[in-house]
C-alpha positions in Angstrom: 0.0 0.0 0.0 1.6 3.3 -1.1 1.3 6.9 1.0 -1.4 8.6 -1.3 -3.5 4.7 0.0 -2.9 5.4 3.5 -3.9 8.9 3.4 -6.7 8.0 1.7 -8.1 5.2 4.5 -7.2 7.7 7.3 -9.8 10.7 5.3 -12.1 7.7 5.9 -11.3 6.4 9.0 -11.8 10.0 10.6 -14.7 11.2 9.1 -16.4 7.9 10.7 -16.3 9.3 14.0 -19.1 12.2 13.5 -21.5 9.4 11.9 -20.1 8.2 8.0 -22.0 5.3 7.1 -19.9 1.3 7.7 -20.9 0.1 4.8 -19.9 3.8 2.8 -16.4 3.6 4.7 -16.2 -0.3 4.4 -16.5 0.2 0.3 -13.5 3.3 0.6 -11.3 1.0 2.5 -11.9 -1.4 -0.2 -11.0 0.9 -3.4 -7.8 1.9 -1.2 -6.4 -2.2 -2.1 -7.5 -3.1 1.4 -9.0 -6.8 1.1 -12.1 -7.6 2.4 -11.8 -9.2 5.6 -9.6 -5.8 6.5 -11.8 -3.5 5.4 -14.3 -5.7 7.6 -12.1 -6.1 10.7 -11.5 -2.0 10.7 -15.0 -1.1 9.9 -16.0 -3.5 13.1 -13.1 -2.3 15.3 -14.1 1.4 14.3 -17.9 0.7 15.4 -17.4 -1.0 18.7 -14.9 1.9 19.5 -17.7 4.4 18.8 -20.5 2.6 20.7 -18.5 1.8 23.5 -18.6 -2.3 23.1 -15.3 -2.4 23.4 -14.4 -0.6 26.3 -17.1 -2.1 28.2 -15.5 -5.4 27.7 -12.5 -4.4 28.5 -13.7 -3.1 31.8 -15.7 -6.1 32.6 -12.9 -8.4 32.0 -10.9 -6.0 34.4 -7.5 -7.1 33.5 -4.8 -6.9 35.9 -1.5 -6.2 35.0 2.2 -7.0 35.3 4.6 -5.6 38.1 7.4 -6.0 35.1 8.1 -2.7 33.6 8.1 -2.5 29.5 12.1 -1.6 29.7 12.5 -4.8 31.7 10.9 -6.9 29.1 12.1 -5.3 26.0 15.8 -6.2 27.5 14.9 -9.5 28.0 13.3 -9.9 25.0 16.0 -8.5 23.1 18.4 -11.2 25.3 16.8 -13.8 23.8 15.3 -12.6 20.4 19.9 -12.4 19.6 20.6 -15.7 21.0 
């Protein structure tokens, strides 16, 4: 996907928060050379982001998280992504 694609699906994507129609933005995504099931994953994501699905499962699933810190890990990981 080139730069002029990309700036193309982000005019979409924004416009889709103040009410653009799924199916309007799914069919953009589409003619920007993203396949199908993306354009149908993002169009989903996008909608249970705006209705609030998503953070309400989040919340109910109340996740709990790890006392490692992301420095910690990423030297670790780095350890053992060289060996």
């Amino acid at each position: 996907m080139n730069v002029k694609s990309w700036r193309n699906l982000l005019r979409f994507s924004i416009p889709n928060s103040v009410g653009i129609n799924g199916q309007l933005l799914q069919s953009e995504l589409h003619a920007t050379g993203l396949s199908e099931i993306h354009t149908s994953a993002y169009t989903e994501m996008g909608n249970a982001i705006r209705v609030g699905t998503m953070q309400a499962e989040a919340r109910a699933r109340k996740p709990t998280f790890s006392k490692i810190k992301l420095e910690d890990f990423a030297k670790e990981f780095a350890k053992s992504f060289a060996a």
